[in-house]
NUGU-856908 format. One record per atom (N, C-alpha, C, O, CB): residue in one letter; residue number from 1; z, x, y. Coordinates in Angstrom, 2 decimals, always signed. Glycine has a CB too. Layout:
<sites>
<site "A"; NUM; <Z; X; Y>>
...
</sites>
This chain:
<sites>
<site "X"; 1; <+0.00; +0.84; -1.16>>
<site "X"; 1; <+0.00; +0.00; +0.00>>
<site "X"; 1; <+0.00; +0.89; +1.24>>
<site "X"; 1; <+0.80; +1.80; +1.45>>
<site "X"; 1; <+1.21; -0.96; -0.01>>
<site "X"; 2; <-1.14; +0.45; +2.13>>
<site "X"; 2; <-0.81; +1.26; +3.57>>
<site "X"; 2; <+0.60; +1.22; +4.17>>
<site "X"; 2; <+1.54; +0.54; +3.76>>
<site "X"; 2; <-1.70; +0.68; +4.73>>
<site "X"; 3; <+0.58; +2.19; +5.37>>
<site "X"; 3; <+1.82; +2.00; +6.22>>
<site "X"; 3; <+1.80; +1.02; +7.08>>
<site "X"; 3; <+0.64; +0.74; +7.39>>
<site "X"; 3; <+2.15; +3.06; +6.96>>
<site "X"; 4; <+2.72; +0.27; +7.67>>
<site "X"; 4; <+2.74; -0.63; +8.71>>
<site "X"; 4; <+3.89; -0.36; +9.20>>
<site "X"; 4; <+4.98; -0.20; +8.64>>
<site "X"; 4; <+2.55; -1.98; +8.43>>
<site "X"; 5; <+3.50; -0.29; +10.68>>
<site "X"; 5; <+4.80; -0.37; +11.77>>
<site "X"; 5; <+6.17; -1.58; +11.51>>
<site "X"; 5; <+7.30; -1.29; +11.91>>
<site "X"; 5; <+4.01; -0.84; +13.39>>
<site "X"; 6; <+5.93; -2.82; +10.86>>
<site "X"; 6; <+6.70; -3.68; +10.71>>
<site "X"; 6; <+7.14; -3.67; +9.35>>
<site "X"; 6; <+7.54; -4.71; +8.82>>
<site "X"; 6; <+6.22; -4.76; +11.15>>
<site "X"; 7; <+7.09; -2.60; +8.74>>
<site "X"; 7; <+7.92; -2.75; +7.55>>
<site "X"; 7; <+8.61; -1.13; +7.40>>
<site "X"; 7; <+8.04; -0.06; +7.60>>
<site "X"; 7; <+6.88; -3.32; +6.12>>
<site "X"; 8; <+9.82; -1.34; +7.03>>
<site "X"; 8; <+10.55; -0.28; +7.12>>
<site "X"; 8; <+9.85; +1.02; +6.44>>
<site "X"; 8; <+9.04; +0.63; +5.60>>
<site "X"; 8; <+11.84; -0.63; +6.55>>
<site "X"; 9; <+9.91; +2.56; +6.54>>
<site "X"; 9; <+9.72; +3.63; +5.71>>
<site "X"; 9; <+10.57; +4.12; +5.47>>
<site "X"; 9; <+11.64; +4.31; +6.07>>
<site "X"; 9; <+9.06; +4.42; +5.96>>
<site "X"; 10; <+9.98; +4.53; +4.02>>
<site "X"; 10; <+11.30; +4.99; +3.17>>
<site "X"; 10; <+11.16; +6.82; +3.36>>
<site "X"; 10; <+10.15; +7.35; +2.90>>
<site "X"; 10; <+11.17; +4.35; +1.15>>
<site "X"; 11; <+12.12; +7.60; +3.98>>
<site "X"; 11; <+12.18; +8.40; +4.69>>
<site "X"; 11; <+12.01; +9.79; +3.23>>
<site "X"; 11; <+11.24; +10.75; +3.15>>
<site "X"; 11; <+13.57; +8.11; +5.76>>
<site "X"; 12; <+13.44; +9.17; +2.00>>
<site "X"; 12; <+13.47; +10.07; +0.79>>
<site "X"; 12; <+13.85; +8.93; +0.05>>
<site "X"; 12; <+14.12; +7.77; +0.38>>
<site "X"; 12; <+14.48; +11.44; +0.72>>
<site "X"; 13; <+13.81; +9.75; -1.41>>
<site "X"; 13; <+14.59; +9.02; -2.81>>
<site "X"; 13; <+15.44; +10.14; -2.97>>
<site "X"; 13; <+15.19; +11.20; -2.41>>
<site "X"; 13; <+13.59; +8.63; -4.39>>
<site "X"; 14; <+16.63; +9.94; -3.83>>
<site "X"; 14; <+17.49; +10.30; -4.06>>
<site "X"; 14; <+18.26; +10.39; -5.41>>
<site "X"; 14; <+19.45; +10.11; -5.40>>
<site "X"; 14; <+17.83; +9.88; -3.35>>
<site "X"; 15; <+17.64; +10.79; -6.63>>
<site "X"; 15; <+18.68; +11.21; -7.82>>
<site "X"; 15; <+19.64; +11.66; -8.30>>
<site "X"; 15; <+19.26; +12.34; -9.26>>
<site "X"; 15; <+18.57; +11.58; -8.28>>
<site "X"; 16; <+20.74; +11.69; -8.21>>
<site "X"; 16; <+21.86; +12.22; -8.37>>
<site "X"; 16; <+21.77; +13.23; -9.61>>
<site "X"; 16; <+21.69; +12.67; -10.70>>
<site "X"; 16; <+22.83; +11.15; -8.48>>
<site "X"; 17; <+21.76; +14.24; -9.60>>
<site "X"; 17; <+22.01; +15.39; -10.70>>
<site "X"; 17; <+22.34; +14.28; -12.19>>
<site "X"; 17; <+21.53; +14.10; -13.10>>
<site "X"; 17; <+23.68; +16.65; -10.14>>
<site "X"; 18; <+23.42; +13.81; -12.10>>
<site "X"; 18; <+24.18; +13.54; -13.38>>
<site "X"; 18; <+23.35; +12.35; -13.75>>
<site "X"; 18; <+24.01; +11.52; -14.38>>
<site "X"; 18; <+25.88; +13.25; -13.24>>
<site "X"; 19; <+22.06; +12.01; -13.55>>
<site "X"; 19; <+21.50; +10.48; -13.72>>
<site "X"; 19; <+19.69; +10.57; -13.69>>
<site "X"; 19; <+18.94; +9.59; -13.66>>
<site "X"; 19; <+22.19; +9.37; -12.20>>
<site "X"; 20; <+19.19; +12.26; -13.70>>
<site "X"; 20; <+17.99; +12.50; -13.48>>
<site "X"; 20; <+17.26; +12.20; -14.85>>
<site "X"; 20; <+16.08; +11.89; -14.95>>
<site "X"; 20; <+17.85; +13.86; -12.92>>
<site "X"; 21; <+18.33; +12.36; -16.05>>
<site "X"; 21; <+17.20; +11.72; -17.61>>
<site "X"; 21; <+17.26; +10.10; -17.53>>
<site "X"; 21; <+16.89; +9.46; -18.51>>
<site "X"; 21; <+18.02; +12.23; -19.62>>
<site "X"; 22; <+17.70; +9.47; -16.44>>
<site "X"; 22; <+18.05; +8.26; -17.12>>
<site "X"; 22; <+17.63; +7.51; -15.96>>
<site "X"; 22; <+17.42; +6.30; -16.01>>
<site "X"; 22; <+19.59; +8.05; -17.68>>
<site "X"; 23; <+17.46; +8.44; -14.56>>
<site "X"; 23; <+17.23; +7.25; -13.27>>
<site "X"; 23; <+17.73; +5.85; -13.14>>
<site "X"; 23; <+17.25; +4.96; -12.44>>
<site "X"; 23; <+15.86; +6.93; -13.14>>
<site "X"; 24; <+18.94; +5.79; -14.05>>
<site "X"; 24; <+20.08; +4.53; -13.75>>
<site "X"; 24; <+20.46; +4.46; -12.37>>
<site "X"; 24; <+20.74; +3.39; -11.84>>
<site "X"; 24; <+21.53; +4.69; -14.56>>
<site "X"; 25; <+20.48; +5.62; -11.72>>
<site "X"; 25; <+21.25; +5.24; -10.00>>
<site "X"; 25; <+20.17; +5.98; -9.09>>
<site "X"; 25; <+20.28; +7.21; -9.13>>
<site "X"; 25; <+23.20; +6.11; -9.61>>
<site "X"; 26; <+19.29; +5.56; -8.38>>
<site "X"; 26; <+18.87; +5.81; -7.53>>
<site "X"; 26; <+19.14; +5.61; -6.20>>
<site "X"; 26; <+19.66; +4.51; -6.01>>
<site "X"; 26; <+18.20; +5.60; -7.77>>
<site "X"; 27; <+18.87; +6.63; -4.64>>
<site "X"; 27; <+19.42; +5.93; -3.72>>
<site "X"; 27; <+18.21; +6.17; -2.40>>
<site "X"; 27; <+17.94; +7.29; -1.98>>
<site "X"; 27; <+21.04; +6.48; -3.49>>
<site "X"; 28; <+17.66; +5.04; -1.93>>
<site "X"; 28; <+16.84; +4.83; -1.18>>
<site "X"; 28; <+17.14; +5.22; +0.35>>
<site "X"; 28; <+18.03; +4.60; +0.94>>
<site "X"; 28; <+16.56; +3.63; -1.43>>
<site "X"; 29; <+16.46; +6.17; +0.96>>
<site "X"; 29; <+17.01; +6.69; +2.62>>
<site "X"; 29; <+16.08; +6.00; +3.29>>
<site "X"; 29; <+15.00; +6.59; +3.30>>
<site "X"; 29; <+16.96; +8.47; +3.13>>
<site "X"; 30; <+16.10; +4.53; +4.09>>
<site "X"; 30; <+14.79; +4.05; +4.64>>
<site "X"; 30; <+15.44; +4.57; +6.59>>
<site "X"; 30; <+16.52; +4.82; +7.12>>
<site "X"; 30; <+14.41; +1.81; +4.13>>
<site "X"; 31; <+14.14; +4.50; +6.96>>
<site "X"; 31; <+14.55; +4.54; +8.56>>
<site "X"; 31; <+15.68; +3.84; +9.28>>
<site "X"; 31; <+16.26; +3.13; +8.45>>
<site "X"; 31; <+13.49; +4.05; +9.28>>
<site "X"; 32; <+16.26; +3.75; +10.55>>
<site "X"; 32; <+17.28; +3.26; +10.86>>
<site "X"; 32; <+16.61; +2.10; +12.11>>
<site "X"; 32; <+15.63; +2.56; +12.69>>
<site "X"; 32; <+18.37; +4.48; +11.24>>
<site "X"; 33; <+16.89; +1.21; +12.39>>
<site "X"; 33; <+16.52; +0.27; +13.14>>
<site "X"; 33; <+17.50; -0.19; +14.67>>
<site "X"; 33; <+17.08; -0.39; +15.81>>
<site "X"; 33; <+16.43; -0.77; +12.11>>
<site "X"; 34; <+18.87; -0.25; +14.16>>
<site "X"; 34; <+19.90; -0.66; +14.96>>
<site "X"; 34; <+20.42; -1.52; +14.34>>
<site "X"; 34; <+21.60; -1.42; +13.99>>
<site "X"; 34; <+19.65; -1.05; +16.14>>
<site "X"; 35; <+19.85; -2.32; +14.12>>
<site "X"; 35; <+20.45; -3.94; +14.23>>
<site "X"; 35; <+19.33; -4.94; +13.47>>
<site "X"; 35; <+18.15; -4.70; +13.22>>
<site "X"; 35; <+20.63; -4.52; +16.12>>
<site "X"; 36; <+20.04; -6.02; +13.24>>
<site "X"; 36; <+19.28; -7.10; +12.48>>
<site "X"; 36; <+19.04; -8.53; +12.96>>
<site "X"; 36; <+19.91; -8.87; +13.76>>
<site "X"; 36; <+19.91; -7.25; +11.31>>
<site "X"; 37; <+18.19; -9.41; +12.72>>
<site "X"; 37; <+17.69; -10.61; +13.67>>
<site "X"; 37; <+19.20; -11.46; +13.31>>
<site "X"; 37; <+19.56; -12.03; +14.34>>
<site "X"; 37; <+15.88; -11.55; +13.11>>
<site "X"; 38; <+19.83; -11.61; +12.55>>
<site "X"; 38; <+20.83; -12.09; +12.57>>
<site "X"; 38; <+22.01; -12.19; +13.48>>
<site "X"; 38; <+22.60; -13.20; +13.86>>
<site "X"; 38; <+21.00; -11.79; +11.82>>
<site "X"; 39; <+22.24; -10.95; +13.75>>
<site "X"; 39; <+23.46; -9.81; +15.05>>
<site "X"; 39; <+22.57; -10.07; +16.25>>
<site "X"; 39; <+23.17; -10.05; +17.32>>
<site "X"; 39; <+23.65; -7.50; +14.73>>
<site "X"; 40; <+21.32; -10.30; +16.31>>
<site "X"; 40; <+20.62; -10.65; +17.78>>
<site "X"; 40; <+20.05; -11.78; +17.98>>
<site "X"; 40; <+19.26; -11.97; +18.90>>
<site "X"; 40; <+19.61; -9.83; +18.15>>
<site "X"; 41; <+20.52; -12.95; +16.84>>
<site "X"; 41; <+20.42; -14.55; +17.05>>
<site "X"; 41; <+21.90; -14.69; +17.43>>
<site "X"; 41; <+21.96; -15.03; +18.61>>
<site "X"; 41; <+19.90; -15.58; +15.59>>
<site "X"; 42; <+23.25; -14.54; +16.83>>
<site "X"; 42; <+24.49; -14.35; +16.82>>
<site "X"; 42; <+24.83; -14.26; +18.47>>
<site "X"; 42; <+25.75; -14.89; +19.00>>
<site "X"; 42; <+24.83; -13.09; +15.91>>
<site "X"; 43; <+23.99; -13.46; +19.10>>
<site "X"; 43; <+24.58; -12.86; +20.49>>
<site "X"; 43; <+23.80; -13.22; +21.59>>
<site "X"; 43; <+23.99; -12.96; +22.77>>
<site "X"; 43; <+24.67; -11.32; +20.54>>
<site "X"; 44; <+22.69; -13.99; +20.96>>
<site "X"; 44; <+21.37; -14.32; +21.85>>
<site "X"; 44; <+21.90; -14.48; +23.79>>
<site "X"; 44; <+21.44; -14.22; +24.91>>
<site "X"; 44; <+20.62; -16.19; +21.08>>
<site "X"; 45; <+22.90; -14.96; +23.26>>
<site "X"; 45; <+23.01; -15.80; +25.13>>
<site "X"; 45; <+23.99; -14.19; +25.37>>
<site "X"; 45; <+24.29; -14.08; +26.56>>
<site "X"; 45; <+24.41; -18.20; +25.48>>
<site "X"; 46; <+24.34; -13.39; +24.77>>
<site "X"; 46; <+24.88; -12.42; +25.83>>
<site "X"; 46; <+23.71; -11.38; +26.13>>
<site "X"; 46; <+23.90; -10.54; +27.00>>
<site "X"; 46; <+26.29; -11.62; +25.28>>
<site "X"; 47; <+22.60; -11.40; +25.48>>
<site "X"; 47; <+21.60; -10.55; +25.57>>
<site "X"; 47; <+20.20; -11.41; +26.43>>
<site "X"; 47; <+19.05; -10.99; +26.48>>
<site "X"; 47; <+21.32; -10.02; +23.96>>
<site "X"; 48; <+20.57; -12.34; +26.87>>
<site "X"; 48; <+19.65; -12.96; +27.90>>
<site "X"; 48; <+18.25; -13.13; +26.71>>
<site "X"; 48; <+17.32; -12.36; +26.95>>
<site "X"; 48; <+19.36; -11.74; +29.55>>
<site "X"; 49; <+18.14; -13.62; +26.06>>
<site "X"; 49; <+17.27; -13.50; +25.04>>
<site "X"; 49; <+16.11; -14.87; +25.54>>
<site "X"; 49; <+16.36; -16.06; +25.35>>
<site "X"; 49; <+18.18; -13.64; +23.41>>
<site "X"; 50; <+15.37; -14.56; +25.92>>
<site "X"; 50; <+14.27; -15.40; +26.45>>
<site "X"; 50; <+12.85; -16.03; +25.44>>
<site "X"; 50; <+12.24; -15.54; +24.48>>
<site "X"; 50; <+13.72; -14.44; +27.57>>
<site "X"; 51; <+12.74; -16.94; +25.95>>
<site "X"; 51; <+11.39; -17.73; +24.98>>
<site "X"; 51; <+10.18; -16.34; +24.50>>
<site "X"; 51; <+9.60; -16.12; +23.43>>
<site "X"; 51; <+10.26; -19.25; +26.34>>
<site "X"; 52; <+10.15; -15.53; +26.03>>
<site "X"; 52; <+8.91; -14.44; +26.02>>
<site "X"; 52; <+9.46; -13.24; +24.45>>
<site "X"; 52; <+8.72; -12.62; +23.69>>
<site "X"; 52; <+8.89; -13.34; +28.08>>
<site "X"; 53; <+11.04; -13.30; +24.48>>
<site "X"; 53; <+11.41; -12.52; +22.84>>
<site "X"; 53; <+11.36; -13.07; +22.11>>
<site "X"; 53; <+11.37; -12.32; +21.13>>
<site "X"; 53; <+12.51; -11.99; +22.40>>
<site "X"; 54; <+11.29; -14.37; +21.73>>
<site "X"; 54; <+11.50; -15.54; +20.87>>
<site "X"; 54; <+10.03; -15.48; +20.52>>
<site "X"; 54; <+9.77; -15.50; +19.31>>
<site "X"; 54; <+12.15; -17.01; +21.57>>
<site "X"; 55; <+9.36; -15.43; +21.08>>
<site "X"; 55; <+7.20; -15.55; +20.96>>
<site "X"; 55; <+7.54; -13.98; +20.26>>
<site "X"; 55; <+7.43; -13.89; +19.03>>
<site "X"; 55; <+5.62; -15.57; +23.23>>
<site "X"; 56; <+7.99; -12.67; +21.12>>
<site "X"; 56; <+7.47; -11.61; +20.06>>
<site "X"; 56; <+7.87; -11.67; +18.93>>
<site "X"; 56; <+7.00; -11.74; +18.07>>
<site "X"; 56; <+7.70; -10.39; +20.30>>
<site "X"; 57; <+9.35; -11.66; +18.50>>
<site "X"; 57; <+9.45; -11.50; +17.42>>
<site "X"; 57; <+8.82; -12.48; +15.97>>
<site "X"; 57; <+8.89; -12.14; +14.79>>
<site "X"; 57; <+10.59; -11.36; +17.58>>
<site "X"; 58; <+8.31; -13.52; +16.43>>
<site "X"; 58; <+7.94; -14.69; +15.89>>
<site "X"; 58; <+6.65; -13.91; +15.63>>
<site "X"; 58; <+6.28; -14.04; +14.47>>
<site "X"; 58; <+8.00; -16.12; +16.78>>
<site "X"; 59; <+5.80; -13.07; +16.45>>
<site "X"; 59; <+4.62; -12.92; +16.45>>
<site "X"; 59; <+4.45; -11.82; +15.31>>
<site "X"; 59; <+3.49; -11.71; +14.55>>
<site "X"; 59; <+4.13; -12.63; +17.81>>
<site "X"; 60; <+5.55; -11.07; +15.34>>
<site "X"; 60; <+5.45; -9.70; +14.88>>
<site "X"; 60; <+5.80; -10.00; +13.28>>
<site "X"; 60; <+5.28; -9.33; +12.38>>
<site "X"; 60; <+6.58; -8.57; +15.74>>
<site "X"; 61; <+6.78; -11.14; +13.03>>
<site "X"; 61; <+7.29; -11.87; +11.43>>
<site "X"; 61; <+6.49; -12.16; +11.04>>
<site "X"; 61; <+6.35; -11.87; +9.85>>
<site "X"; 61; <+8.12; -12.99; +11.17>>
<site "X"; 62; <+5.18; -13.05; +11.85>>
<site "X"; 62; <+3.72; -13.45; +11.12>>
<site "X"; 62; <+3.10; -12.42; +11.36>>
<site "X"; 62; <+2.22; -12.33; +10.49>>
<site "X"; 62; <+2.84; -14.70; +11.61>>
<site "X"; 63; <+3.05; -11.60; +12.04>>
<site "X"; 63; <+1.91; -10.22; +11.49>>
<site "X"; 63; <+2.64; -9.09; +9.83>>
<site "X"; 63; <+2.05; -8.67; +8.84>>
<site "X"; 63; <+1.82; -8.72; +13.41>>
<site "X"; 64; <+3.85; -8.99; +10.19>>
<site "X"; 64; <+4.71; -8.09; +9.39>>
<site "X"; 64; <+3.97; -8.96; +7.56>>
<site "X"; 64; <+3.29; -8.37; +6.72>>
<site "X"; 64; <+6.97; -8.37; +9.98>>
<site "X"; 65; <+4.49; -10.56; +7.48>>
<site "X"; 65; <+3.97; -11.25; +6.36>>
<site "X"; 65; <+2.74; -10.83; +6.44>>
<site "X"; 65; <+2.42; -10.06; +5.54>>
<site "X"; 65; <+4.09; -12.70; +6.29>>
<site "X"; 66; <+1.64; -11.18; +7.54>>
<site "X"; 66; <+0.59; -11.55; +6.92>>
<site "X"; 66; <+0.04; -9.49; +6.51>>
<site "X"; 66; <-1.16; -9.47; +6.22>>
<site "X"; 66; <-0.54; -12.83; +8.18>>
<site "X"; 67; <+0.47; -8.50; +6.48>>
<site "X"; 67; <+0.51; -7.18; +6.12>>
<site "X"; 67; <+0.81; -7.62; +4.46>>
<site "X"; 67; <-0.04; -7.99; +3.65>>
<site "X"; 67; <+1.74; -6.17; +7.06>>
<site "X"; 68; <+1.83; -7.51; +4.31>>
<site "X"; 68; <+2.75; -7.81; +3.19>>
<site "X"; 68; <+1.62; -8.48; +2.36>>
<site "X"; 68; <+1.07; -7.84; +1.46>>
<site "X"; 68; <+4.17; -8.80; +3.56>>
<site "X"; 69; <+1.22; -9.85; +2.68>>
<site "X"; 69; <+0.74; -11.08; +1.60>>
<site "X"; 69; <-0.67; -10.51; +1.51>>
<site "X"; 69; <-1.39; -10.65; +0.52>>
<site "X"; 69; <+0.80; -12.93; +2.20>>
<site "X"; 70; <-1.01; -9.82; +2.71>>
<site "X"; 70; <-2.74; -9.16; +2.46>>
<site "X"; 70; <-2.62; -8.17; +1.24>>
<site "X"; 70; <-3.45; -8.12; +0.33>>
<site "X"; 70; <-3.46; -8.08; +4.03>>
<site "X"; 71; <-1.42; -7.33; +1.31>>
<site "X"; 71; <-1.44; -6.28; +0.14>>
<site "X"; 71; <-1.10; -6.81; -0.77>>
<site "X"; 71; <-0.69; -5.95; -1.55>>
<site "X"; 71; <-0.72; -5.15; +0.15>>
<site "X"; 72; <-1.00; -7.97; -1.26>>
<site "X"; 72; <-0.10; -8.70; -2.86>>
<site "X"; 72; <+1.20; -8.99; -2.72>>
<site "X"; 72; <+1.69; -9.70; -3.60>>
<site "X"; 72; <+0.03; -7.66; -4.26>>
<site "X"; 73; <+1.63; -8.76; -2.17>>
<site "X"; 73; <+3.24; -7.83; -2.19>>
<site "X"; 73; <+3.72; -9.48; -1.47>>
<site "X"; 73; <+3.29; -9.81; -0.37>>
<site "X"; 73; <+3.52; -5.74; -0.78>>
<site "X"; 74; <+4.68; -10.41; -2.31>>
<site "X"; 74; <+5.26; -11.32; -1.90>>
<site "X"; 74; <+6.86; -11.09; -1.76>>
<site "X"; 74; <+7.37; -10.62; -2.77>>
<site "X"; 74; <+4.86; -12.30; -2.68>>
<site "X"; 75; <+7.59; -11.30; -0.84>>
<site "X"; 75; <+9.09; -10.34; +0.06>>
<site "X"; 75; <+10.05; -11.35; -0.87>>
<site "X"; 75; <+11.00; -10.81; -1.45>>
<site "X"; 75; <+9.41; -10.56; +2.48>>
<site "X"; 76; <+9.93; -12.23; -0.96>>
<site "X"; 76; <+10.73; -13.24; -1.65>>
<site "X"; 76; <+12.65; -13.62; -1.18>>
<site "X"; 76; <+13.55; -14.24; -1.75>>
<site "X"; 76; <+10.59; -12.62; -3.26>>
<site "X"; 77; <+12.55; -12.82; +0.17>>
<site "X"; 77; <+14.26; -13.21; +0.50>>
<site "X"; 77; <+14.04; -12.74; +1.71>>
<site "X"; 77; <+14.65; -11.76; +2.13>>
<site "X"; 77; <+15.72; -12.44; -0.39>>
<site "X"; 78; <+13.09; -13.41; +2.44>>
<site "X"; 78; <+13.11; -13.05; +3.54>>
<site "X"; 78; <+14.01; -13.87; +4.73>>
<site "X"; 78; <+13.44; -14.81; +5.28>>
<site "X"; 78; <+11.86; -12.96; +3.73>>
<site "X"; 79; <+15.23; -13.59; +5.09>>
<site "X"; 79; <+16.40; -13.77; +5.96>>
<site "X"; 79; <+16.90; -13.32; +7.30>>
<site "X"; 79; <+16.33; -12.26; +7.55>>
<site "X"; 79; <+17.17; -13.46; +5.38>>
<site "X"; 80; <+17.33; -13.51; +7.82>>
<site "X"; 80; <+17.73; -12.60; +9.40>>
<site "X"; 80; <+18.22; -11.47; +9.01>>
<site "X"; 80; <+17.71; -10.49; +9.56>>
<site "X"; 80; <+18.95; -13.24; +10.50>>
<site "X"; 81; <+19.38; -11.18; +7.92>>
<site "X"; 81; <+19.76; -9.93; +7.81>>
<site "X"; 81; <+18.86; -9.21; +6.93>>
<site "X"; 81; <+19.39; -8.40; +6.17>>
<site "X"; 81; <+21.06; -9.85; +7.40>>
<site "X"; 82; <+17.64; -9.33; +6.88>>
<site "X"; 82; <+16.48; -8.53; +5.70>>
<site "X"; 82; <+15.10; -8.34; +7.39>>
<site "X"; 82; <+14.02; -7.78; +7.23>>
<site "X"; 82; <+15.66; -10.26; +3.60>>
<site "X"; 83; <+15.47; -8.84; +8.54>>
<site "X"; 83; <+14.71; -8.42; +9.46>>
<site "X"; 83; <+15.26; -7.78; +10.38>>
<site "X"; 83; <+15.82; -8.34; +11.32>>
<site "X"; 83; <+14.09; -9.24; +9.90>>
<site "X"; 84; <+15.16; -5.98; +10.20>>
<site "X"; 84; <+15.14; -5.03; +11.16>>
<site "X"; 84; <+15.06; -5.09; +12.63>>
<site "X"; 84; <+13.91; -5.01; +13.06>>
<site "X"; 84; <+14.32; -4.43; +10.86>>
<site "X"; 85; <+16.17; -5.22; +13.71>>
<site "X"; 85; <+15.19; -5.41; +15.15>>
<site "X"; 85; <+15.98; -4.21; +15.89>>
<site "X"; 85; <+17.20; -4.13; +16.00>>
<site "X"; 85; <+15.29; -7.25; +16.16>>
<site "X"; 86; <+15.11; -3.37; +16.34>>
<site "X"; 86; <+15.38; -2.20; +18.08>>
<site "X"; 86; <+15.98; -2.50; +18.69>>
<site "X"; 86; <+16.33; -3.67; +18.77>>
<site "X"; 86; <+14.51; -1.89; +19.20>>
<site "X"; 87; <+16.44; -1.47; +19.49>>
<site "X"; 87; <+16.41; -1.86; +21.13>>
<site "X"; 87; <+15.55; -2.36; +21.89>>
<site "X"; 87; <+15.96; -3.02; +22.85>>
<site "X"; 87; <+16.56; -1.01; +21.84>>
<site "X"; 88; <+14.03; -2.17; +21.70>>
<site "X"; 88; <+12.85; -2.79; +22.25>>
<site "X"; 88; <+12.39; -4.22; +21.56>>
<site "X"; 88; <+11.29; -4.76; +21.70>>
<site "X"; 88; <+11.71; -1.75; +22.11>>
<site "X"; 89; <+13.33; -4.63; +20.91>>
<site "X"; 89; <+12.75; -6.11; +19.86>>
<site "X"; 89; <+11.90; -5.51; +19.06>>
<site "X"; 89; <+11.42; -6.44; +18.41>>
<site "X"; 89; <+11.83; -7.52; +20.63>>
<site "X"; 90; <+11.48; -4.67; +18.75>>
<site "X"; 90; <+10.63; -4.40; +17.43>>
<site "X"; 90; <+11.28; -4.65; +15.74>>
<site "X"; 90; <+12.29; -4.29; +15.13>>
<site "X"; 90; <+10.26; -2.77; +17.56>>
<site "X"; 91; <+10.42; -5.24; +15.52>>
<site "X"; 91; <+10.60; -5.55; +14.59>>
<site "X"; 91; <+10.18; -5.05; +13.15>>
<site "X"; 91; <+9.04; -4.60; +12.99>>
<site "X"; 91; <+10.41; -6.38; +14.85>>
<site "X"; 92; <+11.09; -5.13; +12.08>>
<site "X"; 92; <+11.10; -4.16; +10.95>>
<site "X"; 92; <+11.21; -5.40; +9.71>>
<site "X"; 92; <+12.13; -6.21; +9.86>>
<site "X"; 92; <+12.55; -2.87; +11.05>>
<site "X"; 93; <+10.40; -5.55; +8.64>>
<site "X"; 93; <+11.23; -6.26; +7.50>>
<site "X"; 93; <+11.67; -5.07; +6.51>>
<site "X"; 93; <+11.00; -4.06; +6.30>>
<site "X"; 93; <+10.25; -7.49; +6.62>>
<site "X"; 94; <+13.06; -5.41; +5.88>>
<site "X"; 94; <+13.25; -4.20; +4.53>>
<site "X"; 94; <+13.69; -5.03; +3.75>>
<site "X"; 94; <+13.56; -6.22; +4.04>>
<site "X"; 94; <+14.32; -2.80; +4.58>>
<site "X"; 95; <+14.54; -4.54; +2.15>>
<site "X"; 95; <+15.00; -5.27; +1.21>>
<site "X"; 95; <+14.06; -5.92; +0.49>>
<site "X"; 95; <+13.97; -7.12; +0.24>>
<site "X"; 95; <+15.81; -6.05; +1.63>>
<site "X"; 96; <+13.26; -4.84; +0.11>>
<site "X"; 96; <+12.12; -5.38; -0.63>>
<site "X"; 96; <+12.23; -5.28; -2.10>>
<site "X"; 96; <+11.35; -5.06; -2.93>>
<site "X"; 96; <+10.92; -4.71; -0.24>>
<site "X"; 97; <+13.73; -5.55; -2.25>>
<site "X"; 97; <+14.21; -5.47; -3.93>>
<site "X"; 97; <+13.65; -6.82; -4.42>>
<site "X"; 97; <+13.01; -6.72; -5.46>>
<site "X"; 97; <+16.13; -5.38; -4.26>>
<site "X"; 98; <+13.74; -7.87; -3.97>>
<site "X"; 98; <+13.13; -8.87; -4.88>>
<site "X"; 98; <+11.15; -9.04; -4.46>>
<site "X"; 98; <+10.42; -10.03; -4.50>>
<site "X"; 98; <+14.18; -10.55; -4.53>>
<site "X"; 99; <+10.97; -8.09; -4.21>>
<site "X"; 99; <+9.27; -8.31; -3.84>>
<site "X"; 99; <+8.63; -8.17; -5.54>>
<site "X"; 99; <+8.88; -7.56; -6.58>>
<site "X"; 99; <+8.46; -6.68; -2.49>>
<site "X"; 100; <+8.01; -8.82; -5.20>>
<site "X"; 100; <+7.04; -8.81; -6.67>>
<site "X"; 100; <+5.23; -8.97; -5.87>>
<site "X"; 100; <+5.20; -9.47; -4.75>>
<site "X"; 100; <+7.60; -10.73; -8.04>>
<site "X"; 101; <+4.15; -8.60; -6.38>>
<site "X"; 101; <+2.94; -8.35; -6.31>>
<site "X"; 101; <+2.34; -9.95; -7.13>>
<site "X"; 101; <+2.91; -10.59; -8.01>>
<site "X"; 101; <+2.62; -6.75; -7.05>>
<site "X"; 102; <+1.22; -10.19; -6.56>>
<site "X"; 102; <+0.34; -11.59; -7.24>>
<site "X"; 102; <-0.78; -11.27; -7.35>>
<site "X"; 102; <-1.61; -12.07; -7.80>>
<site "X"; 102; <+0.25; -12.96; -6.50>>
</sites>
């Protein structure tokens, strides 16, 4: 799958010595975001949060999916705390543990 700005990158993987024949515990290092649409619906009125952020991020959730559903790749738990947001409102989806391909 290509890269896209609206979906998180995974920076490293991580095997722990004691678990490398068996890859039972793996640990995923994805980029850091700040914060999540949840913590910035939660606080909306102390952050002056306007219709004009309400249109981006809306815009950027249907571009981020329609990335996602173009490559196969269906997100299947997609929630406020599974959408990444900046300091600039940019927007990130991660938690792509229940994604499955069609």
């Amino acid at each position: 799958m290509k890269s896209n700005h609206h979906v998180t990158k995974l920076k490293r993987v991580i095997i722990p010595k004691e678990h490398e024949l068996t890859c039972d515990h793996i640990f995923l290092i994805l980029e850091d975001a700040g914060t999540d649409l949840d913590t910035v619906l939660d606080h909306s009125e102390q952050l002056s949060f306007s219709q004009d952020h309400a249109r981006k991020l809306t815009y950027e959730l249907l571009c981020s999916l329609h990335f996602l559903h173009s490559a196969g790749v269906i997100h299947r738990d997609i929630k406020p705390q599974n959408i990444l947001v900046d300091s600039s409102l940019n927007l990130k989806i991660c938690d792509l543990g229940l994604a499955r391909t069609h």
